[in-house]
mmCIF file of the N, C-alpha and C atoms, coordinates in Angstrom:
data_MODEL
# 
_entry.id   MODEL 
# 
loop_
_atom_site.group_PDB 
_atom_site.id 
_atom_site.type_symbol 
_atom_site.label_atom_id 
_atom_site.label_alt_id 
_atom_site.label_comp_id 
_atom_site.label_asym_id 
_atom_site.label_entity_id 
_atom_site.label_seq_id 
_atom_site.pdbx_PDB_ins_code 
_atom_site.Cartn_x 
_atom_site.Cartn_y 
_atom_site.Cartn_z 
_atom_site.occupancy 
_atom_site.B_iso_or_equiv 
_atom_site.pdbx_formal_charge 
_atom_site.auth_seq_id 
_atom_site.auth_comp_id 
_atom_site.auth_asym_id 
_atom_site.auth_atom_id 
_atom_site.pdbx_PDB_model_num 
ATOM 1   N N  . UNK A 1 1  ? 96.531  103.209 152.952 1.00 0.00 ? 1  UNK A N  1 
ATOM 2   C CA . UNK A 1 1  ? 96.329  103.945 151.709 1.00 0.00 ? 1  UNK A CA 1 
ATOM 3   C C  . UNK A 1 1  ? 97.628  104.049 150.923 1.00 0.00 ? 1  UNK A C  1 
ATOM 4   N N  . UNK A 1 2  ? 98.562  104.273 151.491 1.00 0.00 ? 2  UNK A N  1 
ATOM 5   C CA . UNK A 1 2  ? 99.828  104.522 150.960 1.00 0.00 ? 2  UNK A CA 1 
ATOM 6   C C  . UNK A 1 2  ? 100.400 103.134 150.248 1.00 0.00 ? 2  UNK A C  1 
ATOM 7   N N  . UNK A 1 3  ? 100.035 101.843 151.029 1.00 0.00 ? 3  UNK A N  1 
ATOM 8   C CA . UNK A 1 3  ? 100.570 100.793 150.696 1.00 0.00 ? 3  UNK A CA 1 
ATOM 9   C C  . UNK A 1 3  ? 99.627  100.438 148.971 1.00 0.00 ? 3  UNK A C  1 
ATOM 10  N N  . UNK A 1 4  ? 98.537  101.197 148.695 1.00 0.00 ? 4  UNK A N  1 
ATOM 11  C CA . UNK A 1 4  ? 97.534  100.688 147.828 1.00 0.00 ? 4  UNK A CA 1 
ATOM 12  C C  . UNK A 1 4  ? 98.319  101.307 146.443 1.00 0.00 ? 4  UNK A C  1 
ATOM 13  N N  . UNK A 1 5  ? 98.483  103.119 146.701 1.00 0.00 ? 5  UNK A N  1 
ATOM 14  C CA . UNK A 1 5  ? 99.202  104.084 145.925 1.00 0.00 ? 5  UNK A CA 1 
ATOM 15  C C  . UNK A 1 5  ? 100.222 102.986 145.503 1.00 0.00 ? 5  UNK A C  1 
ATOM 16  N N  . UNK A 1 6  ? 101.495 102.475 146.336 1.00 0.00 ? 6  UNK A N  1 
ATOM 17  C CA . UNK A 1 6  ? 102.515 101.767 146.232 1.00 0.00 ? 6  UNK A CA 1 
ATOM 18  C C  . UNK A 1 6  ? 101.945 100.631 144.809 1.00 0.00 ? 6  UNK A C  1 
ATOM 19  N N  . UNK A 1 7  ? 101.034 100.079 145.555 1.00 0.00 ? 7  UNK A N  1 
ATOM 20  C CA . UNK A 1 7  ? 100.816 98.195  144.586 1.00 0.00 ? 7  UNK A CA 1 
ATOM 21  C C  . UNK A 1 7  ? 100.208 98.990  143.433 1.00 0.00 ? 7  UNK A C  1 
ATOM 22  N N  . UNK A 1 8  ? 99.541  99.904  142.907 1.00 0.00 ? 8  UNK A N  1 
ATOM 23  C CA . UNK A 1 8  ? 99.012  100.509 141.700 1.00 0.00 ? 8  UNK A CA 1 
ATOM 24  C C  . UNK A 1 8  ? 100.036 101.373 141.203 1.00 0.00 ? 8  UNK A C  1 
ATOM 25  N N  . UNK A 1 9  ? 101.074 102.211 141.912 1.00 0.00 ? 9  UNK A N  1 
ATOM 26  C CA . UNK A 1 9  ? 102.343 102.035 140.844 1.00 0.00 ? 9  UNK A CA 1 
ATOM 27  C C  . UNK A 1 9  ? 102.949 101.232 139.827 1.00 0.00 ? 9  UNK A C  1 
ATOM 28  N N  . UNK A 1 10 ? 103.555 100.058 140.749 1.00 0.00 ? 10 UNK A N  1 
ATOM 29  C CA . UNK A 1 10 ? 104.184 98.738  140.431 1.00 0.00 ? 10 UNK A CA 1 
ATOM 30  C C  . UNK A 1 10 ? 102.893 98.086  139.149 1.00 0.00 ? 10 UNK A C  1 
ATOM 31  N N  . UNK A 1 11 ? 102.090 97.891  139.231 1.00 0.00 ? 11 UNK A N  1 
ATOM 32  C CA . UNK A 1 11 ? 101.193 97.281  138.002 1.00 0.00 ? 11 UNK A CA 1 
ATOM 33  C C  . UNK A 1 11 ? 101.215 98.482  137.161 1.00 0.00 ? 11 UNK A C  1 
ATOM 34  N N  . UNK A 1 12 ? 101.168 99.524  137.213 1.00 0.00 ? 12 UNK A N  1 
ATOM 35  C CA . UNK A 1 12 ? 101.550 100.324 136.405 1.00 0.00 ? 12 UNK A CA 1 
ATOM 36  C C  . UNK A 1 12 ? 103.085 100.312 135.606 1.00 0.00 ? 12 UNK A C  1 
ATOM 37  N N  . UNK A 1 13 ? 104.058 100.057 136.283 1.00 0.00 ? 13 UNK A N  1 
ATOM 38  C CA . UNK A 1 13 ? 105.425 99.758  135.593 1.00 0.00 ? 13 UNK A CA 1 
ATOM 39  C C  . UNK A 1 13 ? 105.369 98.593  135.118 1.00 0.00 ? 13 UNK A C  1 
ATOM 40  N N  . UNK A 1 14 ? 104.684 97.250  135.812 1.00 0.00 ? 14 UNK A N  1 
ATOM 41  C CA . UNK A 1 14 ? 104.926 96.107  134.508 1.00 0.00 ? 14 UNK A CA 1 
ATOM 42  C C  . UNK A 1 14 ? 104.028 96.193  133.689 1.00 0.00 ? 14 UNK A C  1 
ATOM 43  N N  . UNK A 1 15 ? 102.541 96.463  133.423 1.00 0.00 ? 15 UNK A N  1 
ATOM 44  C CA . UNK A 1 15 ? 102.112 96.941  132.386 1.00 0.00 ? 15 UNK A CA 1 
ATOM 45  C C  . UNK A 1 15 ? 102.997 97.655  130.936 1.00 0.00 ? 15 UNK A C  1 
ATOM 46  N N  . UNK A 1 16 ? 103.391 98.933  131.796 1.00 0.00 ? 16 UNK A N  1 
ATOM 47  C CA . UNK A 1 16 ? 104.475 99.273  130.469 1.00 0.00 ? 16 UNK A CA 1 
ATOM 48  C C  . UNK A 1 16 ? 105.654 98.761  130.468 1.00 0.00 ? 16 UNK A C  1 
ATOM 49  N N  . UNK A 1 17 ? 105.976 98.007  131.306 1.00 0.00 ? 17 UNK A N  1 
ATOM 50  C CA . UNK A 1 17 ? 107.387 97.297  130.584 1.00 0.00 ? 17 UNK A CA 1 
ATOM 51  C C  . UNK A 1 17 ? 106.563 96.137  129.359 1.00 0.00 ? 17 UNK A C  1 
ATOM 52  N N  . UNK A 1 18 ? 105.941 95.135  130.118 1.00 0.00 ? 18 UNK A N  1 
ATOM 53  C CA . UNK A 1 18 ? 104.966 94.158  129.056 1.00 0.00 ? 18 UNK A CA 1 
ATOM 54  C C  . UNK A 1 18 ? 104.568 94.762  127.423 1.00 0.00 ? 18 UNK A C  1 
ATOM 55  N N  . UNK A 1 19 ? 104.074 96.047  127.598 1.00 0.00 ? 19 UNK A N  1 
ATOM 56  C CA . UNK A 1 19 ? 103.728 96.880  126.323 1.00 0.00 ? 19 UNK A CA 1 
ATOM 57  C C  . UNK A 1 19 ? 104.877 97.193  125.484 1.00 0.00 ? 19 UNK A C  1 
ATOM 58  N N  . UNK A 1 20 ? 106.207 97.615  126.253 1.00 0.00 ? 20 UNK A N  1 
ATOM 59  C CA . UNK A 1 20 ? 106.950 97.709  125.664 1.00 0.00 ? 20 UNK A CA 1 
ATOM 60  C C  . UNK A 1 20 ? 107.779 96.487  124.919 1.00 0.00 ? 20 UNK A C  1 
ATOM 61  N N  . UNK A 1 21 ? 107.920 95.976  125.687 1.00 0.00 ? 21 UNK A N  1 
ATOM 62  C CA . UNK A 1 21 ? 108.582 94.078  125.180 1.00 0.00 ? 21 UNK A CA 1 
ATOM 63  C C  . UNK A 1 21 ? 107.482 93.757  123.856 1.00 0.00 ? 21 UNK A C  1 
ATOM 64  N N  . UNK A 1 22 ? 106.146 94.162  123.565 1.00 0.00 ? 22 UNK A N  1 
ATOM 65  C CA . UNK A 1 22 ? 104.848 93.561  122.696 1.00 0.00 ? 22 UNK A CA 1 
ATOM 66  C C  . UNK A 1 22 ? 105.590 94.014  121.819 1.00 0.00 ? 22 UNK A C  1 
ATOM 67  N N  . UNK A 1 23 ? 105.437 95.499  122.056 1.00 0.00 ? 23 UNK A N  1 
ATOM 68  C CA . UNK A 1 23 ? 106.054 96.734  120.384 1.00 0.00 ? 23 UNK A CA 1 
ATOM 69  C C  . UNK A 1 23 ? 107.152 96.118  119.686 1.00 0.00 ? 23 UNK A C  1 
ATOM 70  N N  . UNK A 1 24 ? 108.307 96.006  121.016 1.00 0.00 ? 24 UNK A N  1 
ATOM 71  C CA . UNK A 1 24 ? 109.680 95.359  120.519 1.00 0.00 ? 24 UNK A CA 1 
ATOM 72  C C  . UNK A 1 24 ? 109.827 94.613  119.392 1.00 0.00 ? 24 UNK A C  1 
ATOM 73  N N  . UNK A 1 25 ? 108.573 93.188  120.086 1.00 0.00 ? 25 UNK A N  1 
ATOM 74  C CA . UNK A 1 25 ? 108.900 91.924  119.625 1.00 0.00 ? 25 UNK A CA 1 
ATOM 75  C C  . UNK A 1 25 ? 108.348 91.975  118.247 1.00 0.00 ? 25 UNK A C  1 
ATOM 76  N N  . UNK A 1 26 ? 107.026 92.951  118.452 1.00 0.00 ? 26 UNK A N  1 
ATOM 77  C CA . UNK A 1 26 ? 106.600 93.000  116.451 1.00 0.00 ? 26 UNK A CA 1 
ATOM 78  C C  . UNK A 1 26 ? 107.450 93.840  115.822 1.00 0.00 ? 26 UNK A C  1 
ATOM 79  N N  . UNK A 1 27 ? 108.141 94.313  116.307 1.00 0.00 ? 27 UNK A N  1 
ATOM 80  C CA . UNK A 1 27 ? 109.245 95.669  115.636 1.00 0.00 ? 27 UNK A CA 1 
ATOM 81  C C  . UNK A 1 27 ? 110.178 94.620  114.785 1.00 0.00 ? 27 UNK A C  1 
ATOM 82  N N  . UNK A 1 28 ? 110.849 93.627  115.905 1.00 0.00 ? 28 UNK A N  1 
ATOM 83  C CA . UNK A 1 28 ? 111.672 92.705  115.362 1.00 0.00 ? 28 UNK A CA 1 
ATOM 84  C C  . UNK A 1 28 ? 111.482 91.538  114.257 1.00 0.00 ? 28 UNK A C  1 
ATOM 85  N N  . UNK A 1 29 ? 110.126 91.832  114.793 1.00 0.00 ? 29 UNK A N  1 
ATOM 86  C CA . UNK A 1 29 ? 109.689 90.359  114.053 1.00 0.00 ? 29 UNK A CA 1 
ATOM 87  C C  . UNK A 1 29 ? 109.624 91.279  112.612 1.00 0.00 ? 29 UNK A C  1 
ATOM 88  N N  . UNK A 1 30 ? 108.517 92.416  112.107 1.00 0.00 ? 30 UNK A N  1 
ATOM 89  C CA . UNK A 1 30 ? 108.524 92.964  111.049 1.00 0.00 ? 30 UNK A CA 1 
ATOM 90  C C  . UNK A 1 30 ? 110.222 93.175  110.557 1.00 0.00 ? 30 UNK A C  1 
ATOM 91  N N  . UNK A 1 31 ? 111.204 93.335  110.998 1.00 0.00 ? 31 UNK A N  1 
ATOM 92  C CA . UNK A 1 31 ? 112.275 93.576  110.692 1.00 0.00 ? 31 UNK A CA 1 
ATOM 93  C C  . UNK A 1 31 ? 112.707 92.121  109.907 1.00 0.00 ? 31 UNK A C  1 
ATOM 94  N N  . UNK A 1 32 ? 112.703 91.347  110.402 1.00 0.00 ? 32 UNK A N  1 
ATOM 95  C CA . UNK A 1 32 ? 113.115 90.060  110.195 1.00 0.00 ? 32 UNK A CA 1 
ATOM 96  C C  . UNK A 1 32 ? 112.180 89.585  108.312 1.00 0.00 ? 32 UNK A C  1 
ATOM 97  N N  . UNK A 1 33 ? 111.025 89.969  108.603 1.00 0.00 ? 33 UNK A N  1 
ATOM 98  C CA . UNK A 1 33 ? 110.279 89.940  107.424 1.00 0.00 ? 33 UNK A CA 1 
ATOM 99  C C  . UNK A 1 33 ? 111.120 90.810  106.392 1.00 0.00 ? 33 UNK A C  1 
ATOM 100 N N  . UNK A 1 34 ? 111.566 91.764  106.600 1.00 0.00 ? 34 UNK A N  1 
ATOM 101 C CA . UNK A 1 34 ? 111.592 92.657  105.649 1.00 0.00 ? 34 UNK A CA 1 
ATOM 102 C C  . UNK A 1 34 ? 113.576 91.918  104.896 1.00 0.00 ? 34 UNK A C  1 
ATOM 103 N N  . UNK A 1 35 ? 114.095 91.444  105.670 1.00 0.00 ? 35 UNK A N  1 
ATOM 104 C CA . UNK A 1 35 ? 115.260 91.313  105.621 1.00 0.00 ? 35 UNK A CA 1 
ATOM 105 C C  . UNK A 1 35 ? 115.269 89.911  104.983 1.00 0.00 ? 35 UNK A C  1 
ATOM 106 N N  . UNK A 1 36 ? 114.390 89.194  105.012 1.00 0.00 ? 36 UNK A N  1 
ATOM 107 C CA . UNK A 1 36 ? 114.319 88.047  104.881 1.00 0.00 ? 36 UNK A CA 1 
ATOM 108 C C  . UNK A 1 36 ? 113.407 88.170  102.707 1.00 0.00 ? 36 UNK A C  1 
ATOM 109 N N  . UNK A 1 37 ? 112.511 88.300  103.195 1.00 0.00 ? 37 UNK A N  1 
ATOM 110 C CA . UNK A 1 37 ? 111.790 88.759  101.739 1.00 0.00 ? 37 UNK A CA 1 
ATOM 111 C C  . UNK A 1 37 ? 112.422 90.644  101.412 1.00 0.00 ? 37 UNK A C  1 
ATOM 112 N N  . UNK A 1 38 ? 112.776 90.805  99.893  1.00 0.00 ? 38 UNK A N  1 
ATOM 113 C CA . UNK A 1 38 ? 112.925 91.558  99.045  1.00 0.00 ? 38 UNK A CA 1 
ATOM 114 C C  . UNK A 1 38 ? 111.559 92.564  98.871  1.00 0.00 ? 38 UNK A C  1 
ATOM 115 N N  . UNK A 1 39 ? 110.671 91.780  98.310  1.00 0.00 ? 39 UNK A N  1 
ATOM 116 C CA . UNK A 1 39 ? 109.471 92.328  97.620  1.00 0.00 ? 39 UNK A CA 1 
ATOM 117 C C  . UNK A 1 39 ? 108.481 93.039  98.714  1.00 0.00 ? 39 UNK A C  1 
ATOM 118 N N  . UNK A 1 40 ? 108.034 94.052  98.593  1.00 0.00 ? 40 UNK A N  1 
ATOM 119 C CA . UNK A 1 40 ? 106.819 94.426  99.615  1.00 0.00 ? 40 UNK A CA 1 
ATOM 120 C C  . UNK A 1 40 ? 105.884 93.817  99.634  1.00 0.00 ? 40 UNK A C  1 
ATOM 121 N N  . UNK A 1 41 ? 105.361 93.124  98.668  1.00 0.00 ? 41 UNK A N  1 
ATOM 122 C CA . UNK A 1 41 ? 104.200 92.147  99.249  1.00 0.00 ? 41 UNK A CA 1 
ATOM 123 C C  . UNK A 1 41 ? 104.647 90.735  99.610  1.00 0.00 ? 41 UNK A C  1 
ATOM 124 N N  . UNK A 1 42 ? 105.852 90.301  99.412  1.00 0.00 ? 42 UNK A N  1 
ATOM 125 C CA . UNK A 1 42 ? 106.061 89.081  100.168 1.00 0.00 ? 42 UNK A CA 1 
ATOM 126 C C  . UNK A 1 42 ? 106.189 89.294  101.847 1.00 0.00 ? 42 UNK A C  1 
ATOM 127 N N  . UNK A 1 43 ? 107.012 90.260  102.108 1.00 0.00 ? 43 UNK A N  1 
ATOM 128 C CA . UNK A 1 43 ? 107.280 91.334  103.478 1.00 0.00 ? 43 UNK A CA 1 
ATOM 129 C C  . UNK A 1 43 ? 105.799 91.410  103.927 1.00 0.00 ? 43 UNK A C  1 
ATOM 130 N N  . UNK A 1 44 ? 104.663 91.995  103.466 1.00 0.00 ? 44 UNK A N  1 
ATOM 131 C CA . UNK A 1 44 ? 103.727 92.146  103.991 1.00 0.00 ? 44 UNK A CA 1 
ATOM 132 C C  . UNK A 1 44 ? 103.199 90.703  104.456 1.00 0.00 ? 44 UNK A C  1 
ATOM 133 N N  . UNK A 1 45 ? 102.892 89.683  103.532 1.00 0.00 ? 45 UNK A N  1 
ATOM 134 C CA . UNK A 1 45 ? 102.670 88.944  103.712 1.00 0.00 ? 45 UNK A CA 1 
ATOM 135 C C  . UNK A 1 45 ? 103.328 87.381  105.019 1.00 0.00 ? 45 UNK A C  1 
ATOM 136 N N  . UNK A 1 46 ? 104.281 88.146  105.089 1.00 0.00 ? 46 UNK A N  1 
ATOM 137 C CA . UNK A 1 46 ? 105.345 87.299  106.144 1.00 0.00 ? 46 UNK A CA 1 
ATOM 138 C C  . UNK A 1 46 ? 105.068 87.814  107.339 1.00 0.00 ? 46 UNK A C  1 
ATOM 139 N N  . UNK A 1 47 ? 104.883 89.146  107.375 1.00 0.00 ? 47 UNK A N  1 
ATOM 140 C CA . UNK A 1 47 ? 104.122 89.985  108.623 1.00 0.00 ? 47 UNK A CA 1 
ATOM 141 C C  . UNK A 1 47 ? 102.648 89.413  109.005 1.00 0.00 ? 47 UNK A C  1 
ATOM 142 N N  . UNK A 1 48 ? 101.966 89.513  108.630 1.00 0.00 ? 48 UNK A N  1 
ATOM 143 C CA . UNK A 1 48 ? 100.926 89.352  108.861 1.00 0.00 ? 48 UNK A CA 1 
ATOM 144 C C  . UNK A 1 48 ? 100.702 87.553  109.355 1.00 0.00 ? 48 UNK A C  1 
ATOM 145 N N  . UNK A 1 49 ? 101.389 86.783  108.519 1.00 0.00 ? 49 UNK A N  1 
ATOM 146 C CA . UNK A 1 49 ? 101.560 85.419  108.947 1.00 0.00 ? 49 UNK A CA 1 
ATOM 147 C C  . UNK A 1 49 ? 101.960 85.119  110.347 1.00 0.00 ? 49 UNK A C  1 
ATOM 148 N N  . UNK A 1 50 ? 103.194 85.486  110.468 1.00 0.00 ? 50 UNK A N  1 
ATOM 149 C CA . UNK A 1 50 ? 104.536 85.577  111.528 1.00 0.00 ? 50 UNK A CA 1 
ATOM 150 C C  . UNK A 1 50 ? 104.222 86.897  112.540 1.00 0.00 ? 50 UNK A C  1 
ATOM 151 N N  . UNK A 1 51 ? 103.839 87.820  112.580 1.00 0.00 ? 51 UNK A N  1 
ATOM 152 C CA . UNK A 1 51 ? 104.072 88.855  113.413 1.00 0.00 ? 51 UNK A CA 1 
ATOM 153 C C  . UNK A 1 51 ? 102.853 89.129  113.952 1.00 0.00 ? 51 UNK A C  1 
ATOM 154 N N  . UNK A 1 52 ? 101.003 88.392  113.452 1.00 0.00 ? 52 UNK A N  1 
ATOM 155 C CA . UNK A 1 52 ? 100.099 89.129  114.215 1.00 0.00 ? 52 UNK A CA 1 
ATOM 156 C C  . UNK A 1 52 ? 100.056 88.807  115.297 1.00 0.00 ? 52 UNK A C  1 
ATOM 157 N N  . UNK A 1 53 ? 100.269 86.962  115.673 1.00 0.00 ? 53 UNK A N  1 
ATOM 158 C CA . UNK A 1 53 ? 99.912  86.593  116.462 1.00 0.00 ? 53 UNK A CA 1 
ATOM 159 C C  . UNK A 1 53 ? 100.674 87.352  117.964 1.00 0.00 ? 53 UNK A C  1 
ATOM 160 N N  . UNK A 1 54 ? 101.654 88.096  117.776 1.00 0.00 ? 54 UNK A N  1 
ATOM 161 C CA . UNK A 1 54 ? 102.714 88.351  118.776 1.00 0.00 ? 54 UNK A CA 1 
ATOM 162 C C  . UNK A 1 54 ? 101.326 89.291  119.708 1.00 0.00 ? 54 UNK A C  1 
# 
């Protein structure tokens, strides 16, 4: 039982590490849009191109 508790921790920590690396990578990626295009709808539009698939 204890060893089960143990292995459903651990998928529990890479789960949220994985979730966290997802957020990151669209965080960055929207960043990159915004720095890259001026205008808010070019920005939006670079997002949505470039950043859904993440």
């Amino acid at each position: 039982m204890g060893q089960l508790c143990f292995l459903f921790a651990i998928l529990l920590v890479l789960v949220h590490v994985k979730a966290v690396r997802h957020i990151e990578a669209k965080y960055e990626c929207g960043k990159a849009c915004r720095n890259k295009h001026k205008g808010e709808e070019e920005a939006s539009d670079c997002y949505r191109r470039m950043c859904s698939g993440l």
